[in-house]
Every structure is written in C-alpha cells, then in structure tokens.
C-alpha positions as CSV (number, residue, x, y, z in Angstrom):
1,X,-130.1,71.5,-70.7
2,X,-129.2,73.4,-74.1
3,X,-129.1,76.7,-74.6
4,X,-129.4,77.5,-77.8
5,X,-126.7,80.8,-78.7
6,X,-129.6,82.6,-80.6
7,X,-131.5,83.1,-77.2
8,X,-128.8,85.0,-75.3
9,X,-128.2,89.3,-75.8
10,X,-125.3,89.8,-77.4
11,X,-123.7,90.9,-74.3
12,X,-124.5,88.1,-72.2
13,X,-123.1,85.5,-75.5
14,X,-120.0,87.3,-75.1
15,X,-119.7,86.9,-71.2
16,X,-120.5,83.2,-71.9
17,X,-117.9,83.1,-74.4
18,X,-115.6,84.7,-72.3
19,X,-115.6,82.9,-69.3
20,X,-115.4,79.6,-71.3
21,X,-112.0,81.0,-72.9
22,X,-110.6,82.6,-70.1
23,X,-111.7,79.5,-67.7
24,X,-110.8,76.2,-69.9
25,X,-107.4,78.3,-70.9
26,X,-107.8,77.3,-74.7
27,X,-103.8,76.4,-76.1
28,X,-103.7,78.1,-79.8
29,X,-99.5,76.5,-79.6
30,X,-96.9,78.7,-80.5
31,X,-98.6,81.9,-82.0
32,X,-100.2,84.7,-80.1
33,X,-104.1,84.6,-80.7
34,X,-106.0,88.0,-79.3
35,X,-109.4,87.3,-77.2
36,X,-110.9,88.6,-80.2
37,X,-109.9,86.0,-82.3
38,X,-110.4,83.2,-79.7
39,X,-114.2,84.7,-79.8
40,X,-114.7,84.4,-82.9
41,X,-113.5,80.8,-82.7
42,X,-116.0,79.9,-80.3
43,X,-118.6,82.3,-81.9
44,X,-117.8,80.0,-85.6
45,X,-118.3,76.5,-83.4
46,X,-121.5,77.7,-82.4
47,X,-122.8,78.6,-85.4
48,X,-122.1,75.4,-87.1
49,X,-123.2,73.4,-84.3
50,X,-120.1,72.3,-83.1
51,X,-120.4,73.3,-80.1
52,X,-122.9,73.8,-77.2
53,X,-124.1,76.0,-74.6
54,X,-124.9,74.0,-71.6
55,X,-126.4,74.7,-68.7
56,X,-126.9,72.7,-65.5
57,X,-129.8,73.0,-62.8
58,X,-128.0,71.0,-60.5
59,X,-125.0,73.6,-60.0
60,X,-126.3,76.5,-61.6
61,X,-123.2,76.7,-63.8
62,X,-123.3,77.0,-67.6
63,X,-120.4,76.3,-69.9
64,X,-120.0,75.0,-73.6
65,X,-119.4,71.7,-74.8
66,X,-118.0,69.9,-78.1
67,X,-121.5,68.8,-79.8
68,X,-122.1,65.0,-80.6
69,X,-122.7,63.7,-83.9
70,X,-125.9,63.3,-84.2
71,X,-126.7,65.9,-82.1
72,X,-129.1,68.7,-82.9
C-alpha cells in the first residue's frame, strides 16, 4: 500500500526517512555526504515522485521504493 509523504507529521517523515538511509546504507562514492544532506535526497525523490513510501500489511514494515513509470 502507498503512503503518500503529505500524510505523515513531519517527525514521523523524518523517522521514515531515516531508517530507510540508515537501513539500505545509501553509497554517495568517495565524498562525505551529512544525514542532512542524504534527507534531503530522499525528501527531493519524494516530492517528484520518484520515490515511494510503502507499506506492507503482511509484515507490518514500511520502507521506500524507486517509483515506476507510469506510476502515480
């Protein structure tokens, strides 16, 4: 299920956000990128619709996900 960024506090976008950086261990290559900068990545890909906030029943986990083309 999609859940759409503009639904979550801002507190609880940033957890999200977090845990997805801090979990999936993004690579930015040779230079040092600050969390702040990662979130604001992630914040950017959201806000263009590349990327999703997911979450699933089955597991009760929630993570984000490159969007589809196509894909609203």
């Amino acid at each position: 299920m999609i859940v759409p960024y503009t639904e979550l506090s801002a507190d609880t976008l940033r957890s999200v956000v977090e845990s997805f950086i801090l979990r999936e261990g993004t690579d930015y290559g040779e230079r040092e990128v600050s969390l702040e900068q990662k979130l604001a990545h992630v914040y950017r890909q959201l806000e263009r619709g590349e990327a999703r906030i997911v979450f699933d029943p089955n597991s009760e986990s929630i993570d984000i996900v490159l969007a589809r083309p196509g894909q609203s």
